[in-house]
C-alpha positions as CSV (number, residue, x, y, z in Angstrom):
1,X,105.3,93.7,78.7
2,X,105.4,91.5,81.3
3,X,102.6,88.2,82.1
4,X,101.1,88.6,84.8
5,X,100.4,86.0,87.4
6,X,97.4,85.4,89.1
7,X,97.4,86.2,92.9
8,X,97.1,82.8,94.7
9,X,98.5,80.8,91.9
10,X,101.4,80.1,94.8
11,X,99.2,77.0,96.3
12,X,99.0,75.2,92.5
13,X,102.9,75.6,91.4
14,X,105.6,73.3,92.2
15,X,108.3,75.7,94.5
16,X,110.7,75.0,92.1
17,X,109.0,76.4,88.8
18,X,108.7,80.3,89.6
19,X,111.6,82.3,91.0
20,X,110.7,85.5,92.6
21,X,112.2,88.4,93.2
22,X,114.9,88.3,96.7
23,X,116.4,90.9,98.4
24,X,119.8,89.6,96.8
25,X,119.0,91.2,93.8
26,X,118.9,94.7,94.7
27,X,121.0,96.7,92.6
28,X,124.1,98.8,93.6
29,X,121.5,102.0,93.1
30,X,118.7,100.5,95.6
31,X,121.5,99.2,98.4
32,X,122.7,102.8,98.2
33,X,119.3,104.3,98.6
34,X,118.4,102.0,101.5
35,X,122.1,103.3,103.4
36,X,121.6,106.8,102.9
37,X,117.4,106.1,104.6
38,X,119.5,104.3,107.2
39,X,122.0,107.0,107.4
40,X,119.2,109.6,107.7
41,X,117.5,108.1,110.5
42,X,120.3,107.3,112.6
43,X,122.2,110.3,112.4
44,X,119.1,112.7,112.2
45,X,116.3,110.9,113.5
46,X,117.5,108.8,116.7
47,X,119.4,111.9,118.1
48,X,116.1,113.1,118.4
49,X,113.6,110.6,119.4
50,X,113.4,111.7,123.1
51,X,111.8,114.9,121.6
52,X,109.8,113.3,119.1
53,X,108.7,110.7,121.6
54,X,107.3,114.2,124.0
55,X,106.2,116.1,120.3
56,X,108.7,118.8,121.3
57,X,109.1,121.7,119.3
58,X,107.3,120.4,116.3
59,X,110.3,118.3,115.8
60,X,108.8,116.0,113.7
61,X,107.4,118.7,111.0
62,X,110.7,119.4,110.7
63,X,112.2,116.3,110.3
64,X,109.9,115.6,107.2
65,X,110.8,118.7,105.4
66,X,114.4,117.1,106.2
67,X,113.1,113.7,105.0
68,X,111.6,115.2,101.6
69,X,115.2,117.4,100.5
70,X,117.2,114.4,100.4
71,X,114.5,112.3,98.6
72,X,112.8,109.7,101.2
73,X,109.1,110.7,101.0
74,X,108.9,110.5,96.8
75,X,110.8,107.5,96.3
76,X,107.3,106.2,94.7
77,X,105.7,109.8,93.0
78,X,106.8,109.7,89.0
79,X,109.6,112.3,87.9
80,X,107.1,114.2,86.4
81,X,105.4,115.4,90.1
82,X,108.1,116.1,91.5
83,X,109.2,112.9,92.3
84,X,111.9,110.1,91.9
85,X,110.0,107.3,90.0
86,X,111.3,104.4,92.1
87,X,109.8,101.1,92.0
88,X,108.2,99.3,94.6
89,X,111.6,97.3,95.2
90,X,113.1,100.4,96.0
91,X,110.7,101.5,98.5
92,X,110.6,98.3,100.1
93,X,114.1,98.7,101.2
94,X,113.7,102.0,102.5
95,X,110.8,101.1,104.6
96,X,112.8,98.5,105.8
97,X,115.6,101.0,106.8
98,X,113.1,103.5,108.5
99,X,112.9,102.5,111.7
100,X,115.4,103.8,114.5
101,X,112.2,105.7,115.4
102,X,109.3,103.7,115.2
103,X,107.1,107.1,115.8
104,X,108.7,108.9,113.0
105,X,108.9,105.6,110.6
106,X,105.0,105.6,110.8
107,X,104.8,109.4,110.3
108,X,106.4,108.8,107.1
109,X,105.0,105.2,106.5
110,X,102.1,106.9,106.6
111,X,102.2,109.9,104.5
112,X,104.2,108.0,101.9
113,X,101.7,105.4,101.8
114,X,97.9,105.3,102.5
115,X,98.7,109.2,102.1
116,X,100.3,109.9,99.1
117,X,99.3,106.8,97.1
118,X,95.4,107.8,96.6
119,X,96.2,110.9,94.7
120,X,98.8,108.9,92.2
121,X,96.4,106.4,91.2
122,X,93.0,108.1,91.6
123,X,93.9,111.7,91.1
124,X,93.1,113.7,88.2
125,X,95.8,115.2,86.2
126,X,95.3,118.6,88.4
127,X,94.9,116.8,91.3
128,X,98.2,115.2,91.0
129,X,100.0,118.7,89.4
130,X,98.7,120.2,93.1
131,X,99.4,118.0,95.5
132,X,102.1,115.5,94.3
133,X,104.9,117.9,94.3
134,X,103.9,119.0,97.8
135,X,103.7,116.0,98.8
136,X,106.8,114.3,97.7
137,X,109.1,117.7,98.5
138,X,107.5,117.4,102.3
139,X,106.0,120.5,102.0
140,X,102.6,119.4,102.4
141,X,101.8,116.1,105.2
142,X,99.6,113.7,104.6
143,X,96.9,112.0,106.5
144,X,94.4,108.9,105.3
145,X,91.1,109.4,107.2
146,X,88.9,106.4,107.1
147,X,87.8,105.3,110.4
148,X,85.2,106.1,112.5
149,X,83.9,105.6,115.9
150,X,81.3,102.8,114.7
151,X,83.2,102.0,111.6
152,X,86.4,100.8,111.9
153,X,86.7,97.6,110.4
154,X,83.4,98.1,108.6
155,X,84.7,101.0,107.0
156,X,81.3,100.8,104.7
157,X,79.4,101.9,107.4
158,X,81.0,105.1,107.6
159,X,78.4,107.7,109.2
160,X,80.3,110.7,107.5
161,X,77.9,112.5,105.3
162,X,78.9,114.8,101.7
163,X,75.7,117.0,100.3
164,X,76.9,119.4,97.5
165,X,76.0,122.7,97.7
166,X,73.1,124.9,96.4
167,X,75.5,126.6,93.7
168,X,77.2,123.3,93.1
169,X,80.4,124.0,93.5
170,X,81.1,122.8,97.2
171,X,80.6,119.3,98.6
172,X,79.5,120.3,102.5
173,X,81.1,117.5,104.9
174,X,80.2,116.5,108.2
175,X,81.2,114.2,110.8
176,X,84.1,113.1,112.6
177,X,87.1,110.3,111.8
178,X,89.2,108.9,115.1
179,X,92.5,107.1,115.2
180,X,93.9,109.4,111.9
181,X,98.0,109.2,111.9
182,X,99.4,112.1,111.5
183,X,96.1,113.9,112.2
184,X,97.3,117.2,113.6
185,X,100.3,117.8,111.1
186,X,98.4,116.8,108.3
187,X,98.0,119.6,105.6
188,X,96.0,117.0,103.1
189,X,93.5,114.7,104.3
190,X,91.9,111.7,101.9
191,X,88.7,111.5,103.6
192,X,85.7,109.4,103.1
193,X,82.3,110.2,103.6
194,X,79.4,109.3,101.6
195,X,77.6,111.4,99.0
196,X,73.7,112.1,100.3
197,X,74.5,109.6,103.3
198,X,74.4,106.5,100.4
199,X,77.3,106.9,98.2
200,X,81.1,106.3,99.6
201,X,83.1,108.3,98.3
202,X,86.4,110.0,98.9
203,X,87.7,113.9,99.2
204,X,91.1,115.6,99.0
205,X,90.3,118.1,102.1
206,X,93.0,120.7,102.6
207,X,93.1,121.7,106.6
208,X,92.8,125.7,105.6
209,X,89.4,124.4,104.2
210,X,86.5,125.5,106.6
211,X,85.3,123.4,109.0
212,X,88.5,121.2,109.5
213,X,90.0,120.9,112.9
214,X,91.7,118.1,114.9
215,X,91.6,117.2,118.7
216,X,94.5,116.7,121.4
217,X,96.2,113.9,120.8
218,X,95.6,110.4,121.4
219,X,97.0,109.0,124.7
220,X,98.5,105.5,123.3
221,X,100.7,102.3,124.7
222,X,102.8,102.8,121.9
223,X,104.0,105.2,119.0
224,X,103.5,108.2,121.1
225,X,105.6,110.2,118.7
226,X,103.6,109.6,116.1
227,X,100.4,112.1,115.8
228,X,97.0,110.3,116.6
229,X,93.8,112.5,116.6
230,X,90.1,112.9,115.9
231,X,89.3,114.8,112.8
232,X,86.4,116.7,113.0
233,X,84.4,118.2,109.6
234,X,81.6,120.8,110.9
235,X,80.1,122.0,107.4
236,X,83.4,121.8,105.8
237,X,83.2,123.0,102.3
238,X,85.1,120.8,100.0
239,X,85.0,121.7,96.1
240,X,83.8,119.6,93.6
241,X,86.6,119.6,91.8
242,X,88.7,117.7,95.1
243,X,86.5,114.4,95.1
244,X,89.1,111.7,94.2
245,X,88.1,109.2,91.9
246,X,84.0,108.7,91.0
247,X,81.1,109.4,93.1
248,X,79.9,106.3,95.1
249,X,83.3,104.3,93.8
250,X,85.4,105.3,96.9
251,X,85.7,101.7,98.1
252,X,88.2,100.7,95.7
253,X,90.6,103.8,96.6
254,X,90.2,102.7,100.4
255,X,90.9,99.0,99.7
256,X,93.4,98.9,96.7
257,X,95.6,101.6,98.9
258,X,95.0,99.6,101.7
259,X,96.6,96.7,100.6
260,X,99.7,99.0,99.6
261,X,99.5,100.1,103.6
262,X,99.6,96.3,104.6
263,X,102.7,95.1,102.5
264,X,104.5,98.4,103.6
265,X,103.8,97.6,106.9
266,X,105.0,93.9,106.6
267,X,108.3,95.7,105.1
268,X,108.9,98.0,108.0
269,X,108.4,94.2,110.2
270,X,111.6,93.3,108.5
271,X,113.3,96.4,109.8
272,X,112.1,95.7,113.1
273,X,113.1,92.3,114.0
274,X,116.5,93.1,112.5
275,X,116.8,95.9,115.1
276,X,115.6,93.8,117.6
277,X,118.5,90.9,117.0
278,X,120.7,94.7,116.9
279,X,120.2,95.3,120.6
280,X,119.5,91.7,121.7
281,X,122.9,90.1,120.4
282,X,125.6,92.2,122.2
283,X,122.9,92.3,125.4
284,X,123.4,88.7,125.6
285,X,126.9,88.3,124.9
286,X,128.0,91.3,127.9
287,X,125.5,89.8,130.1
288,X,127.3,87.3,132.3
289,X,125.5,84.7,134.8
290,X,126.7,81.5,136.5
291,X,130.3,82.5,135.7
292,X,129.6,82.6,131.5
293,X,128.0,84.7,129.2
294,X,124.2,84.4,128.6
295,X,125.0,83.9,124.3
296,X,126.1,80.6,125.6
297,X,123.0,79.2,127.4
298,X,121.2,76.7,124.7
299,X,117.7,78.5,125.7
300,X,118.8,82.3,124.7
301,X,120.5,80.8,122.0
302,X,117.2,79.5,120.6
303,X,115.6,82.6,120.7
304,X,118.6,84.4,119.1
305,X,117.9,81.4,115.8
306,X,114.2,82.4,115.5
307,X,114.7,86.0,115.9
308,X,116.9,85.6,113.1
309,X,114.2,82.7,111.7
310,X,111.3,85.3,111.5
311,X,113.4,88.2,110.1
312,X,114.2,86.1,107.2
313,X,110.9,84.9,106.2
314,X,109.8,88.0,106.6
315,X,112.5,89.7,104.2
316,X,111.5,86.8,101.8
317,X,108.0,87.7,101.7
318,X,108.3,91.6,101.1
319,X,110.6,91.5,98.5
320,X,109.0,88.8,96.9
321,X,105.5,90.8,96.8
322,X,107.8,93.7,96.1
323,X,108.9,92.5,93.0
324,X,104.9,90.9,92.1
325,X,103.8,94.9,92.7
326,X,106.9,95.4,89.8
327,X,105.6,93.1,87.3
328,X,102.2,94.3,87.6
329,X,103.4,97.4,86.8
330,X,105.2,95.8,84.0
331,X,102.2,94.5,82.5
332,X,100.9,98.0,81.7
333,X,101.8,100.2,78.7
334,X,103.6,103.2,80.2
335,X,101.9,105.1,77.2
336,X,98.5,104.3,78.3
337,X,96.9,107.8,79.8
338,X,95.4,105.8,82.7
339,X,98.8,103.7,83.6
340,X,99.0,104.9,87.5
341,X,95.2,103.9,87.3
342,X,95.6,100.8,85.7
343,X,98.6,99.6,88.0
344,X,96.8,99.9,91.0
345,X,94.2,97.5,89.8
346,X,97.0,95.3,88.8
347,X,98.2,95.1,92.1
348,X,94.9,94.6,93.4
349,X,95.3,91.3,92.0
350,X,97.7,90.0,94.7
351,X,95.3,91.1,97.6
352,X,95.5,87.7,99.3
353,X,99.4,88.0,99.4
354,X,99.2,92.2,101.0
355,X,96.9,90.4,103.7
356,X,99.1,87.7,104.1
357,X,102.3,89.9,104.6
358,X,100.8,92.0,107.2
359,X,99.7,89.8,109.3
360,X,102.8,87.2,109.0
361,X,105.2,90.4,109.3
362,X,103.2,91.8,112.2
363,X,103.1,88.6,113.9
364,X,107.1,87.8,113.3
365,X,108.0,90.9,114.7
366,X,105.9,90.8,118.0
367,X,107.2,87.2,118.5
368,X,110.7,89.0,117.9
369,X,110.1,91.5,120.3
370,X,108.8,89.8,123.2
371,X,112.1,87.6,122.9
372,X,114.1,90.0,122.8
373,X,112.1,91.6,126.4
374,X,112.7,88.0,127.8
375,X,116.5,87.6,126.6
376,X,117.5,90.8,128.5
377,X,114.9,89.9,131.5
378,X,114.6,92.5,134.2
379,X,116.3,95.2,131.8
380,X,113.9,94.2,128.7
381,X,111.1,95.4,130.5
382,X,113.2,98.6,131.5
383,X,112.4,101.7,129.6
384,X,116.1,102.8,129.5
385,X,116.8,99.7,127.2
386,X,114.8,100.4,123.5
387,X,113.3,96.9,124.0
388,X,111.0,98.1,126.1
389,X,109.5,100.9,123.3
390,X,110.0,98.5,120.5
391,X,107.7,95.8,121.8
392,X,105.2,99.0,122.8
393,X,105.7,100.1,119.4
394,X,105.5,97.7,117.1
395,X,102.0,96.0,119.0
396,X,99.9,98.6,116.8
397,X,100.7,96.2,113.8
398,X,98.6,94.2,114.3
399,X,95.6,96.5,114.4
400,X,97.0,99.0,111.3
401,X,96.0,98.1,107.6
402,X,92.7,96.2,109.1
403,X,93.5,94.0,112.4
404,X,94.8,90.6,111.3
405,X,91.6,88.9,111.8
406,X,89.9,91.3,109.4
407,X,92.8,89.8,107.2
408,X,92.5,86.7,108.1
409,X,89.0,86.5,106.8
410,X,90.1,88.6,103.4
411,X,92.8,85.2,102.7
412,X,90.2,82.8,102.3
413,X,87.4,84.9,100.8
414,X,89.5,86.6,98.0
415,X,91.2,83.3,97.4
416,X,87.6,81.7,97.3
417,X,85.6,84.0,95.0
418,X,88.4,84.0,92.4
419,X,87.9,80.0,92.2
420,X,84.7,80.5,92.0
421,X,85.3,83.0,89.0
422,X,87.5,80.4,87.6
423,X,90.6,82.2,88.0
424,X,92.7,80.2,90.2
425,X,91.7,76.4,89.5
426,X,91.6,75.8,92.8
427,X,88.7,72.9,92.0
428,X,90.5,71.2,89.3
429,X,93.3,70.7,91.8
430,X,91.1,69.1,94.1
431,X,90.5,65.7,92.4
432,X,93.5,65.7,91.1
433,X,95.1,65.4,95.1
434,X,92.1,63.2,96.0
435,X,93.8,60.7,93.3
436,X,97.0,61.2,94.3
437,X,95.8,60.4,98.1
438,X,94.5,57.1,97.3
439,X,98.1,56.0,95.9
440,X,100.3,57.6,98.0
441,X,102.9,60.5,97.7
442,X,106.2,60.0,96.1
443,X,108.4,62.2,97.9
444,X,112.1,62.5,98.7
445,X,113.6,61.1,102.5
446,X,117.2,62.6,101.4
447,X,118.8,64.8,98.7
448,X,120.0,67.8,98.2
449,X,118.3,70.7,99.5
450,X,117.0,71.6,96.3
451,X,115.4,68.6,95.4
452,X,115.1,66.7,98.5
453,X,112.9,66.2,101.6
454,X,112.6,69.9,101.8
455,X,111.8,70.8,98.7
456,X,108.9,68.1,98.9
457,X,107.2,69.7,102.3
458,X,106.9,72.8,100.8
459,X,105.4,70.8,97.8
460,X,103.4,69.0,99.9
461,X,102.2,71.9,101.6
462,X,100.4,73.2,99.3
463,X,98.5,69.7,98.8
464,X,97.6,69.8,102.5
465,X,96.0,73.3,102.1
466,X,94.0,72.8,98.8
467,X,92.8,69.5,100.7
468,X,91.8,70.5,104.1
469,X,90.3,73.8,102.5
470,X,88.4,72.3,100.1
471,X,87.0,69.6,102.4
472,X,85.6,72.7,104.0
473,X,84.1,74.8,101.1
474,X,82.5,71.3,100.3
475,X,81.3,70.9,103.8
476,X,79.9,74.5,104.1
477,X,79.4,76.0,100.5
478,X,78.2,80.0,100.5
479,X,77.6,79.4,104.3
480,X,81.2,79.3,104.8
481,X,81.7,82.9,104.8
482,X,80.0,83.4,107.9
483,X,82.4,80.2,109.8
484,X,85.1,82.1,111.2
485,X,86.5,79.9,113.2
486,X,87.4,77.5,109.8
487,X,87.9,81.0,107.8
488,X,90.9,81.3,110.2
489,X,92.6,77.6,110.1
490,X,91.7,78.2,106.3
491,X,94.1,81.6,106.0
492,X,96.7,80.1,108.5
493,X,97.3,77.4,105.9
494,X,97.7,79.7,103.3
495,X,99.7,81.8,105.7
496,X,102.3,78.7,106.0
497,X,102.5,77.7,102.6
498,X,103.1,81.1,101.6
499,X,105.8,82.2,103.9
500,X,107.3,78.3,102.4
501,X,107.4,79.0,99.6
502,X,108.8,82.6,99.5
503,X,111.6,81.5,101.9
504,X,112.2,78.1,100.2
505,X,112.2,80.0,96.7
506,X,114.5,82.4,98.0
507,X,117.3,80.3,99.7
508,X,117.3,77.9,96.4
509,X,117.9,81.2,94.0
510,X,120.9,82.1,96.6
511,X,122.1,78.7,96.0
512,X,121.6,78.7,92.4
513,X,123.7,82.2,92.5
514,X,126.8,80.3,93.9
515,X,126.5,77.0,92.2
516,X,125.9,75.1,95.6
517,X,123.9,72.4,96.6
518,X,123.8,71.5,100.3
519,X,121.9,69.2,103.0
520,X,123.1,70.3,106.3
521,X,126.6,71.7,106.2
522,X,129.2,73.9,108.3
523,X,129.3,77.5,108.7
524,X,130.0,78.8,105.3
525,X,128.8,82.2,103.0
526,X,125.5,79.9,102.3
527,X,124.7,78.1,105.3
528,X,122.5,80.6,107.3
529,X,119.9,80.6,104.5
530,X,119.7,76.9,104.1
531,X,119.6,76.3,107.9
532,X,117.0,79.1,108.0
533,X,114.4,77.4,105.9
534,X,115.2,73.9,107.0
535,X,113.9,74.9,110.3
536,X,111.2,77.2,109.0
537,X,110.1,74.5,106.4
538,X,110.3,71.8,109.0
539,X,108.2,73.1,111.7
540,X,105.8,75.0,109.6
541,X,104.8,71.5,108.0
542,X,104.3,70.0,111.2
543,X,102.0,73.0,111.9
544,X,100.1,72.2,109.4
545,X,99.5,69.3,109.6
546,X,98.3,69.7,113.3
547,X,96.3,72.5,111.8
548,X,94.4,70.7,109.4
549,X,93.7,68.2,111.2
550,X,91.9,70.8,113.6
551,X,90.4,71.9,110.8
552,X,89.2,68.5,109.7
553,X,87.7,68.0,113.2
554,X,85.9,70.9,113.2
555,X,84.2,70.2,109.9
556,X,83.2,66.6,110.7
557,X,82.0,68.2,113.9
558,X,81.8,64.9,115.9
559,X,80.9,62.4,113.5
560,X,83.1,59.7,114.3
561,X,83.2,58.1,110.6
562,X,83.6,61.3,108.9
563,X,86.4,62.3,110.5
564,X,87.9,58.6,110.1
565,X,88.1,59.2,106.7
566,X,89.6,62.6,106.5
567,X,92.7,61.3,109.3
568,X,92.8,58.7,106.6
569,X,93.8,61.2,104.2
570,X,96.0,63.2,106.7
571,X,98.0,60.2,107.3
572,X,99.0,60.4,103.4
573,X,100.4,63.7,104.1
574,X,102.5,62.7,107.5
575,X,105.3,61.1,105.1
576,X,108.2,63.1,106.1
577,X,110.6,62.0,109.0
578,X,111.7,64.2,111.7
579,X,114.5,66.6,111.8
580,X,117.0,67.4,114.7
581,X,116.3,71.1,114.4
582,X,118.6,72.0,117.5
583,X,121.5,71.6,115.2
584,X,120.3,74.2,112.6
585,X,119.1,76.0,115.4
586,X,122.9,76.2,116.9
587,X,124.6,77.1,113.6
588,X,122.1,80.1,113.0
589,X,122.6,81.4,116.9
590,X,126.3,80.9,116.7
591,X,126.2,83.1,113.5
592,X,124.4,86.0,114.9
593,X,126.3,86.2,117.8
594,X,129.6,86.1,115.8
595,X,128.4,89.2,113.8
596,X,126.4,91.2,116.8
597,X,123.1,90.7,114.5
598,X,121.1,90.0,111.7
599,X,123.7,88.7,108.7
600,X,123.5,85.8,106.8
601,X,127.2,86.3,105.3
């Protein structure tokens, strides 16, 4: 069985001493899966998208049945439901690949997800023998219902009450969830509601069960394909035997599946801005002003390279979480009669790094978006260009999964209690940089990529966030819970460091596969990578260090002297010399536009 790693334990270890898993080492089976998803939705989905877009002839129903005969919505349900028994590499890269229709992606984001995913690791063995099969087949749809009027990112608070019945054999339900994807289609609904108005506490409600009905549909800036509603329960009678999970223990089905939802939705983000460079590229290079073609201005070029910058760091943060959610798995005896149980806590353990992809892959692809808008100008914001839908689309992302400032505050907190438990030795690290600060850091001006300047930033990094965060925990103790401002420089920090790590881990291992070491060097098979994350890595740093130094200010709050001795400190960390980024910046562009698109071969 395989160890498995504590979440966090990315700010204590050297970048070099772990390698993670990279989309590089997909297998022939997972490439092929990901082509026929890609197949699937262009040839089947996109043809239809004006329809889906209008909910025409219950187009996208039918399109799921489609979806579950050749094998996209059971990718993740064991062979023994029904199901294919893929891991969560697997999925990863058909997410990625389900996204010519953004609607349709989230119908099946959804029901694959947040919908599916409850029943396999909470369900009871008849729970799963029902519903799994229909499930996976497409049979049944799926629907998560959580939210509520007044509780939305207090899902705790949820006002839906559960009283069981005189002859004990119903739970009666009552009240009403808003915002529920796929709310209209959905034959299955995981719903939450709590058990004599105290205990939370989820249901398996079928929509033939009475009392279950939807409204119209949400009118929405964005997804309008997709099916938005309010789910109403008037007295619905739910039977004992469909509460998922324990009475009163519903919390951890609606946050461990949640942080499945938010690395799927960081996956999807990788899809996304690769589109985006899809349509933007040839745009750019038709597009003719002042006598030449736009591809050639330095200022479209630039947002061509961080288009391509973002999709990256992106790809190198889902698979890397991809193949964390693998391990975990790994570390459980297949034989155990509560596996599906127990690997669902595993992954639990990387909460901090589910939070951290949604929000960095959410935020990658809006930046994506509204470059691409600007790149095509007047026709960007025209809604007969698909620029225009994405950017509409894809602004959602940041309010799925918990918005990212919900997340922002989960980065910190879970990373804080868990050094408080003593399970990330977050305050052994401490003094052990506060030494290190009085001497000086020994880093690298030159070198080769892999051992160089580079290498040290991202090294360094993770110094400057242990640092600046613990100067804060020290500053505010248990009252820091409740300082959101620092909360968010806090999971910013982490935010940086992680997305350096996983893309500085990443382009090292390509290297490593071809026996290369390189500083800056021409266009060859493994220069996109390395120009990639020396741009990333370079300005991220710099962020950071403006960043802490924010935070710093913050913390001293004034005091002159205080904050003296922490710019002190900060000055340690400001060791690295500038880099003439425009050249990386120029190779990545000139690569993109040479291949109409994301491609780092």
């Amino acid at each position: 069985m395989t160890q498995l790693k504590m979440g966090g334990a990315f700010l204590l270890e050297p970048v070099e001493e772990t390698k993670i898993f990279i989309r590089e080492d997909l297998n022939d089976e997972q490439i092929a899966f990901g082509k026929a998803c890609s197949d699937f939705f262009e040839k089947e989905v996109l043809p239809k998208k004006d329809a889906i877009e209008k909910h025409e002839n219950n187009v996208s129903v039918d399109l799921m049945k489609k979806a579950g005969e050749l094998g996209f919505l059971m990718v993740e349900v064991p062979e023994a439901y029904g199901g294919l028994g893929m891991d969560k590499r697997t999925a990863t890269v058909v997410t990625e690949n389900a996204i010519e229709s953004v609607s349709f992606g989230v119908t099946v984001m959804c029901h694959t997800g947040i919908a599916t995913l409850p029943i396999l690791y909470f369900g009871t063995e008849e729970q799963k023998q029902k519903y799994l099969p229909k499930l996976a087949s497409g049979e049944f749809i799926g629907a998560y219902a959580l939210t509520e009027a007044g509780a939305g990112s207090d899902a705790l608070g949820c006002k839906t009450k559960a009283v069981l019945s005189e002859d004990k054999k119903h739970y009666i339900l009552n009240g009403s969830k808003m915002f529920i994807t796929n709310g209209a289609w959905a034959d299955l609904l995981t719903v939450f509601a709590k058990v004599d108005g105290e205990k939370f506490t989820a249901f398996l409600v079928e929509k033939t069960f009475p009392g279950v009905s939807h409204s119209v549909e949400e009118k929405k800036m964005g997804i309008k394909g997709s099916s938005t509603t309010v789910i109403n329960l008037d007295d619905c009678k739910v039977p004992v035997e469909n509460v998922l999970g324990e009475i009163g223990k519903g919390h951890k089905i609606a946050f461990n599946v949640l942080n499945i939802g938010r690395w799927k939705l960081g996956a999807a983000s990788v899809g996304g801005c690769k589109k985006i460079l899809k349509h933007m590229v040839p745009y750019t290079k038709e597009r003719c002003q002042f006598g030449k073609s736009i591809s050639e201005f330095g200022l479209i070029r630039k947002k061509i390279a961080d288009c391509a910058i973002n999709a990256y760091v992106t790809e190198s943060i889902m698979y890397r979480i991809a193949g964390l959610y693998d391990d975990a798995a790994a570390s459980i005896d297949k034989s155990d009669p509560h596996y599906d149980r127990k690997c669902i806590e595993a992954i639990e353990n990387y909460a901090i790094e589910a939070s951290i992809a949604k929000v960095f892959g959410s935020e990658a692809l809006w930046r994506c978006a509204d470059e691409g808008v600007q790149a095509l100008g007047g026709y960007g914001f025209s809604s007969e260009y698909p620029l225009e839908s994405i950017q509409r689309d894809c602004r959602i992302n940041r309010i799925f999964e918990g918005t990212n400032e919900i997340n922002r505050l989960i980065i910190p907190g879970t990373l804080l209690k868990r050094a408080m438990k003593g399970e990330i030795d977050l305050m052994g690290e401490i003094p052990k940089i506060l030494g290190e600060l009085k001497k000086g850091f020994t880093v690298q001006s030159t070198g080769d990529f892999s051992s160089g300047a580079f290498r040290d930033r991202v090294n360094l990094a993770k110094k400057l966030a242990v640092y600046a965060c613990g100067v804060a925990v020290q500053k505010y103790m248990a009252d820091i819970k409740d300082q959101q401002y620092v909360m968010e420089k806090m999971a910013n920090l982490a935010i940086d460091t992680f997305a350096m790590d996983s893309a500085m881990k990443r382009t090292m291992q390509i290297l490593q596969k071809e026996n290369t070491q390189t500083e800056i060097v021409p266009v060859t098979k493994n220069n996109i990578p390395v120009c990639i994350t020396q741009v990333f890595v370079y300005e991220a740093y710099e962020r950071m260090l403006m960043l802490a130094k924010d935070l710093l200010a913050e913390v001293a709050d004034g005091n002159a002297e205080e904050f003296a001795k922490y710019n002190k400190a900060l000055k340690r960390f400001d060791v690295f010399d500038p880099i003439n980024s425009t050249r990386q910046r120029e190779v990545i562009a000139n690569h993109m536009i040479l291949r109409d698109g994301y491609s780092l071969n």
